[in-house]
C-alpha positions in Angstrom: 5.0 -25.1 9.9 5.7 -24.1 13.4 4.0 -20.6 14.4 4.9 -18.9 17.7 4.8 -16.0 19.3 7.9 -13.8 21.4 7.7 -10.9 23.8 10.8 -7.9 24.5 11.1 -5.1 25.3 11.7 -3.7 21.7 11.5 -5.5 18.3 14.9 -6.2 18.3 14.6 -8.3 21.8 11.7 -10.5 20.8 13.0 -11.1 17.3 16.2 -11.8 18.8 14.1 -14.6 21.3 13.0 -15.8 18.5 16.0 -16.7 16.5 17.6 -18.4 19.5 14.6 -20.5 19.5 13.6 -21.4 16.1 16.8 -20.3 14.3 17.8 -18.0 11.7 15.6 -19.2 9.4 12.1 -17.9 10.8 9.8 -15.0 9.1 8.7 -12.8 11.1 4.7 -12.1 10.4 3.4 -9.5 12.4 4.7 -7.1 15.2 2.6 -5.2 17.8 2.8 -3.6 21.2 0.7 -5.1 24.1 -0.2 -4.4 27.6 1.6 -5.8 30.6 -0.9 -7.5 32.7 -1.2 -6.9 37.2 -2.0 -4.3 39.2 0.6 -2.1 38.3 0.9 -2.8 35.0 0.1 1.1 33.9 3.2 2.0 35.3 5.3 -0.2 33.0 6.2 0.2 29.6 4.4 -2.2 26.7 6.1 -4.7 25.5 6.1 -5.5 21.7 5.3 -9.1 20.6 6.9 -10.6 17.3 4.8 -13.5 15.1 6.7 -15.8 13.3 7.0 -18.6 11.4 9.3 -21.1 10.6 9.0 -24.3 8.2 9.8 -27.5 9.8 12.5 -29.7 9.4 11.7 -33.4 8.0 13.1 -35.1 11.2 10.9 -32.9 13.1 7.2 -33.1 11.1 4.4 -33.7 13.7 0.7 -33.4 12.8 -0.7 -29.8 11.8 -3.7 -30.7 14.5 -0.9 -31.3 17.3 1.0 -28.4 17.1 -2.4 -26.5 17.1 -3.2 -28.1 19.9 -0.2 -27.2 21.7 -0.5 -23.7 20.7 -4.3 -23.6 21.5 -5.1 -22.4 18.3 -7.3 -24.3 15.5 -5.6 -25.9 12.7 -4.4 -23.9 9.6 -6.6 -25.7 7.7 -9.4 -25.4 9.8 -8.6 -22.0 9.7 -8.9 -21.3 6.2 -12.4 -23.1 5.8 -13.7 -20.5 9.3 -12.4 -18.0 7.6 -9.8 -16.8 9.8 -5.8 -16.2 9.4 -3.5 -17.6 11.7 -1.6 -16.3 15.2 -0.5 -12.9 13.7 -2.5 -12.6 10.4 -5.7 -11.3 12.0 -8.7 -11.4 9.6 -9.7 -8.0 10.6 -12.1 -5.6 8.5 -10.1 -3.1 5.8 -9.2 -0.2 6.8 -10.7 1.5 3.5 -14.8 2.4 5.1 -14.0 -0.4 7.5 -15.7 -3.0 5.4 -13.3 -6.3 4.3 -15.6 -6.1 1.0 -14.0 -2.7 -0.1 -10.6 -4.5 -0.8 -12.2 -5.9 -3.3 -14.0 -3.0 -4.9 -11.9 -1.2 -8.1 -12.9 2.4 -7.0 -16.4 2.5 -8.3 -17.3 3.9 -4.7 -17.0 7.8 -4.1 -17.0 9.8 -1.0 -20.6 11.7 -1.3 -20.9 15.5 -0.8 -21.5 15.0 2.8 -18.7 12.9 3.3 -16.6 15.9 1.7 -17.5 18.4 3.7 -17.2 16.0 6.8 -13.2 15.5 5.6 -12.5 19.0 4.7 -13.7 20.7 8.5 -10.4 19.9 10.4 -8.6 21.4 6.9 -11.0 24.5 6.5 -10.0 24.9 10.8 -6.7 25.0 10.0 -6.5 27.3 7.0 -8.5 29.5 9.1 -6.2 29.8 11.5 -3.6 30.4 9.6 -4.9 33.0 7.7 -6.0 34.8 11.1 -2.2 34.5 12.0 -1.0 36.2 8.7 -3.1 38.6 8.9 -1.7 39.6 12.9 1.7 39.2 10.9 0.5 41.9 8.7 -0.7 44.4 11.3 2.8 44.0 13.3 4.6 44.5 9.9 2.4 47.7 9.2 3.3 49.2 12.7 6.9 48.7 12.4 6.7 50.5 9.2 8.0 53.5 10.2 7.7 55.3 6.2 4.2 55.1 6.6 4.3 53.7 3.1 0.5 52.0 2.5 0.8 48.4 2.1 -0.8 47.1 -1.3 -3.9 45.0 -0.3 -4.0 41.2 -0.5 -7.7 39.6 -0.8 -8.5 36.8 1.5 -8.7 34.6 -1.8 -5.3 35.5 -3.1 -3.6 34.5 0.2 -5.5 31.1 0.6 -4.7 30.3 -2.9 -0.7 31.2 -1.8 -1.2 29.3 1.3 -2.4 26.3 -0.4 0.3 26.4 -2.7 2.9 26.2 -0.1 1.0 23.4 1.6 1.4 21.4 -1.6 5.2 22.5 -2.1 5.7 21.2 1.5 4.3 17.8 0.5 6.7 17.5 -2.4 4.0 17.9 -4.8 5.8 19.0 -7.8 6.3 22.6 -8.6 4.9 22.2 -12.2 1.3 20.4 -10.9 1.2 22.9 -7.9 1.3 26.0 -10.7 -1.2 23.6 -12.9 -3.7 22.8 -10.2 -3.0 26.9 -8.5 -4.0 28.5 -12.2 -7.3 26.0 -12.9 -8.8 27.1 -9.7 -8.0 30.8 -10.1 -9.5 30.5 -13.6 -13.3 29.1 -11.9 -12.5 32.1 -9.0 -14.4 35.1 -8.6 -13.7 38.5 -6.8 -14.5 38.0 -3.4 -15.6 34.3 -3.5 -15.9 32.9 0.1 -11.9 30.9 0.5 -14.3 27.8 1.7 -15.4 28.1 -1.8 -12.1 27.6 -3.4 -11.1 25.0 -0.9 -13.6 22.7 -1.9 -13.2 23.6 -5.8 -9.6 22.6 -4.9 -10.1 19.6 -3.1 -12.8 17.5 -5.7 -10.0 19.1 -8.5 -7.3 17.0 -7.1 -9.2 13.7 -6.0 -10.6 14.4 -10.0 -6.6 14.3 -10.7 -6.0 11.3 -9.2 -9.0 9.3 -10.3 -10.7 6.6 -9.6 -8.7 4.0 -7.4 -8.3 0.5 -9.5 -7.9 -2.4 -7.4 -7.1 -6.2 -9.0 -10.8 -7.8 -10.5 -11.5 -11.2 -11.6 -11.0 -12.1 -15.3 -14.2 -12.4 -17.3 -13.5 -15.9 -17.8 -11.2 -18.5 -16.6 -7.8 -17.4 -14.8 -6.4 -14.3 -14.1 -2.3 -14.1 -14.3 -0.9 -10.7 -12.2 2.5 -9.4 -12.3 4.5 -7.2 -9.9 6.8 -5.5 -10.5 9.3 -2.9 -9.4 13.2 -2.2 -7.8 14.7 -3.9 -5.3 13.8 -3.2 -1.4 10.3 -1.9 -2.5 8.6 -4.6 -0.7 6.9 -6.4 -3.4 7.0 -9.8 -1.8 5.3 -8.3 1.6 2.4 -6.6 -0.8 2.2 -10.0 -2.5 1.7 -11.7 0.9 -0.9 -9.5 1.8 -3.1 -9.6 -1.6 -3.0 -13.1 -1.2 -4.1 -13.3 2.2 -7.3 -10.9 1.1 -8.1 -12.8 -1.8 -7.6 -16.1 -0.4 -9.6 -16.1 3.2 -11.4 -13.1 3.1 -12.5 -13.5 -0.7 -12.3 -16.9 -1.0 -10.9 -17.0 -3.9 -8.1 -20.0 -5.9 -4.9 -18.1 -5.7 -1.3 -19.8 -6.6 1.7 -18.2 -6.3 4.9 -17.9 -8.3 8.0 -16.3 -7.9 10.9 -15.7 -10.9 12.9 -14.1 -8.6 15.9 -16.7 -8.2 18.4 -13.9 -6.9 17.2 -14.0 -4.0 16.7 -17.0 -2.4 15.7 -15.4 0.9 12.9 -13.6 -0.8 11.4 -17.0 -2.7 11.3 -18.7 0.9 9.7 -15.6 2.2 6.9 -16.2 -0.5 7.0 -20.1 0.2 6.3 -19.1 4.0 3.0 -17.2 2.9 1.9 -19.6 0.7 2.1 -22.7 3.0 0.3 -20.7 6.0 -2.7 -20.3 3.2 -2.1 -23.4 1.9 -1.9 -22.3 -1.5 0.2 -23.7 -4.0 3.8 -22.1 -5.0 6.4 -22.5 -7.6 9.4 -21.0 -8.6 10.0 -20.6 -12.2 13.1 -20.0 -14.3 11.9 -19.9 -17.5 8.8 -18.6 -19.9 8.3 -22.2 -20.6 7.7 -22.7 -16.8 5.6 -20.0 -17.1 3.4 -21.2 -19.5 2.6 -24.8 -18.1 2.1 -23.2 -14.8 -0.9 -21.5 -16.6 -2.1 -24.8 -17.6 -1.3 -25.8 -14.3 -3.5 -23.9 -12.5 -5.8 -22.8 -15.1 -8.8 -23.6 -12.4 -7.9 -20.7 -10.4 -9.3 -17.5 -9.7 -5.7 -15.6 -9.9 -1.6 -16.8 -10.2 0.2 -14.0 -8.5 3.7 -13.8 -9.9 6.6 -12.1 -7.7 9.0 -11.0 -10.2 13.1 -10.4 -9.4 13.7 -7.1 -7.8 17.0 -5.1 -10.1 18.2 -2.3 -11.1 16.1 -0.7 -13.8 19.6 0.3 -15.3 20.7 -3.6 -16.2 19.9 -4.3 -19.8 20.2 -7.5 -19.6 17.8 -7.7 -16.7 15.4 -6.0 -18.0 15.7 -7.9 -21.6 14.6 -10.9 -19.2 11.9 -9.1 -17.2 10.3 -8.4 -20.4 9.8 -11.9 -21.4 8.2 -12.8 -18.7 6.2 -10.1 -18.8 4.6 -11.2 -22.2 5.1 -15.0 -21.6 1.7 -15.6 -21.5 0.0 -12.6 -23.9 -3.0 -13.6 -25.5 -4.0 -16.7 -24.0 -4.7 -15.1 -20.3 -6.1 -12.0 -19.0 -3.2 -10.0 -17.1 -2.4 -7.0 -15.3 1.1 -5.9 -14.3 1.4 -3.6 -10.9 4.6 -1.7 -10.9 5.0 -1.6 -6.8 7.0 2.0 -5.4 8.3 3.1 -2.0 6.7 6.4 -1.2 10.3 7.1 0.3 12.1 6.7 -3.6 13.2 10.4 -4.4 10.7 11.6 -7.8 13.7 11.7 -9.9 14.1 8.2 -9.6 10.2 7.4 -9.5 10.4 8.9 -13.0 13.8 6.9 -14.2 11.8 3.6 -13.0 8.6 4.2 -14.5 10.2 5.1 -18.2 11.8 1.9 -18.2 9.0 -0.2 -16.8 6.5 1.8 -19.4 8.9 1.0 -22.4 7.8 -2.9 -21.5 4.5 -2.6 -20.4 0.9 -0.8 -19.2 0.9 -0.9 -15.6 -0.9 0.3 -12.2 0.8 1.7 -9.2 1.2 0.6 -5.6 2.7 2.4 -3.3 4.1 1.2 0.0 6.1 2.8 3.1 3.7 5.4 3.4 4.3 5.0 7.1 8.1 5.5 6.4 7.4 9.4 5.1 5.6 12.5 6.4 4.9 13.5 2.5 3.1 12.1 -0.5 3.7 14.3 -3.0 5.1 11.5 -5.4 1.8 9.6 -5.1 0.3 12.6 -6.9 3.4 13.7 -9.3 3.4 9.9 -10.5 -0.2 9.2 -11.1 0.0 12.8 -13.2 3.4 12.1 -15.0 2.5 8.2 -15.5 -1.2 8.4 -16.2 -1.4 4.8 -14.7 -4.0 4.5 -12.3 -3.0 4.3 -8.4 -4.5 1.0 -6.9 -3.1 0.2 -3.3 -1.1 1.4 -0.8 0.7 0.0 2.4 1.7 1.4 5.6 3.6 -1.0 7.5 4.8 -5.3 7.4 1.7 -7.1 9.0 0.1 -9.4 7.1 -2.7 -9.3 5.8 -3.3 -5.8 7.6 -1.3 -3.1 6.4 -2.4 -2.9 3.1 -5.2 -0.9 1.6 -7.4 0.7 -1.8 -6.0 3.8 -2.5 -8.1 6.2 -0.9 -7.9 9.8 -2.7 -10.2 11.9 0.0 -7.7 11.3 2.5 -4.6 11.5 0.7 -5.8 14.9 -0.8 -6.4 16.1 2.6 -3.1 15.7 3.7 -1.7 17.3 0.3 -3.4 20.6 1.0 -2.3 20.6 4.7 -4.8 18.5 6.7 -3.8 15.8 9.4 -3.4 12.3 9.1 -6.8 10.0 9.8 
């Protein structure tokens, strides 16, 4: 496995370096901005600086320790026993309380009340303001009108309750659940209850909604077998690559890998990639039979994570297949299936994949691309039209970074009208 590293200008520029280099066949693993170096460097732009990897050609095998040595990096081997991930797959701490152990925790952890209050100050600021600008809006209205007619009065409740409403319309938070959540919090109101109230009534009501977060635990006993699932373009072998990493350095944990997607043969050597810079083992499969003895197989490990042929959730036939090898091993091994979603994937169609995935199967939801969208209204109109229980999300293609527990504080935060974190 040859792993390098290529500067540009853009992305484009280093990637394209790097396929003159190593070829068409390299895998890009990670892509960041960094600092020119000199005196003058803060008058010139960054550059960006591609990871990638490429699996070596027979005629051209040299030692693992050699090509480290060349690099000046340790061994992927040694790596793995230290630890740490190679050039590109940083072993940094999770984003989720900055703590690598919270990957690894199902949800069980909740945001204390100070910790609400300390998320819902930039919010409360902004409603604030915003309800200081409407009522200016009102005075100017009231001057221009020249009938003298008396305006009916509006509490300060009734239009924060508006204005949160529109907040969650903006986000794409379905019209139904807006009026659901709107009418349960004017039912626990009272006349001339404090808006900061109401806010914070509203905000534990929607992380309540969305529930606990339910990330992937070991089976009781023996192995654990995990499925995911999901349309094409999602980027279910990325989110693969990236659970694996966790589990595998940072948890130590015995993972394998399989794939039964044999459309695309791009996508099983992007999974083959991952798995030889971990050094765990990969298959493809073709059949439940292969299934099954890949159970026995690797019936010493802690988890087999199976990649599973991105398709249209229209194809009968496709999804006949799917099926089996959903159930392949039922019974004899403790499963879960994640059915992986793009944040980006319009509701309409969120809802037309989820029927036909829950027509096969129980499942829990990953997200991803939630980099790729300024609203995450679906997260919410899923996990209430579903009832499946959200687990991660990911924001972006480095491995193992860009990945984290679903964290319902923040996203809440930005559904009422908040900023980012």
């Amino acid at each position: 496995m040859i792993i390098k590293k290529f500067q540009g200008r853009t992305e484009a520029d280093a990637a394209e370096a790097a396929k003159k280099e190593l070829g068409s066949n390299m895998v890009i693993m990670n892509v960041r901005n960094v600092k020119r170096k000199g005196i003058f460097s803060f008058l010139l732009p960054q550059m960006v600086e591609v990871t990638v990897a490429l699996e070596e050609e027979p005629d051209r095998v040299m030692s693992v320790a050699a090509r480290a040595e060349e690099r000046q990096v340790p061994p992927v081997s040694e790596q793995a026993r230290n630890g740490t991930l190679p050039a590109g797959m940083k072993n940094q701490p999770d984003i989720v309380g900055n703590k690598q152990s919270d990957f690894f925790d199902s949800g069980e952890k909740q945001a204390d009340s100070s910790a609400i209050e300390e998320k819902l100050d930039s919010l409360q600021t902004l409603l604030e303001q915003q309800l200081q600008k409407s009522d200016e809006n009102k005075e100017e209205d009231k001057d221009k009108d020249k009938e003298g007619e008396k305006e009916e009065e509006t509490s300060e409740l009734e239009r924060f309750m508006k204005l949160l409403y529109s907040a969650m319309l903006d986000n794409e938070v379905g019209e139904n659940y807006a009026n659901q959540i709107i009418d349960e919090i004017e039912k626990n109101n009272k006349p001339n209850m404090p808006f900061d109230y109401a806010l914070t009534n509203t905000y534990q009501k929607m992380i309540l909604k969305f529930g606990k977060p339910a990330g992937i635990v070991p089976a009781q006993k023996g192995t654990k077998m995990v499925y995911f699932v999901g349309p094409t373009g999602v980027g279910k072998t990325t989110t693969i690559a990236k659970i694996a990493s966790k589990f595998s350095v940072e948890g130590k944990k015995k993972v394998a890998l399989l794939t039964t997607d044999t459309y695309r043969i791009a996508a099983a050597e992007q999974l083959r990639t991952y798995a030889n810079i971990l050094e765990v083992p990969f298959r493809v499969v073709y059949s439940t039979d292969e299934v099954e003895q890949a159970l026995i197989d690797f019936r010493g490990y802690d988890f087999i994570l199976v990649d599973t042929a991105g398709h249209s959730h229209q194809n009968e036939t496709q999804r006949e297949a799917m099926n089996a090898f959903l159930h392949a091993v039922d019974g004899r091994v403790e499963k879960e299936v994640f059915l992986v979603l793009s944040a980006t994937t319009k509701y309409r169609d969120l809802i037309s994949i989820a029927d036909t995935y829950s027509a096969m199967t129980d499942y829990k939801l990953i997200f991803t691309k939630l980099d790729e969208t300024t609203t995450l209204g679906n997260l919410l109109n899923l996990k209430l039209y579903t009832g499946a229980s959200l687990s991660y999300v990911t924001c972006g293609q480095n491995v193992p970074d860009d990945i984290e527990v679903f964290n319902p504080q923040k996203t809440v935060k930005q559904l009422l009208g908040g900023r980012k974190d």
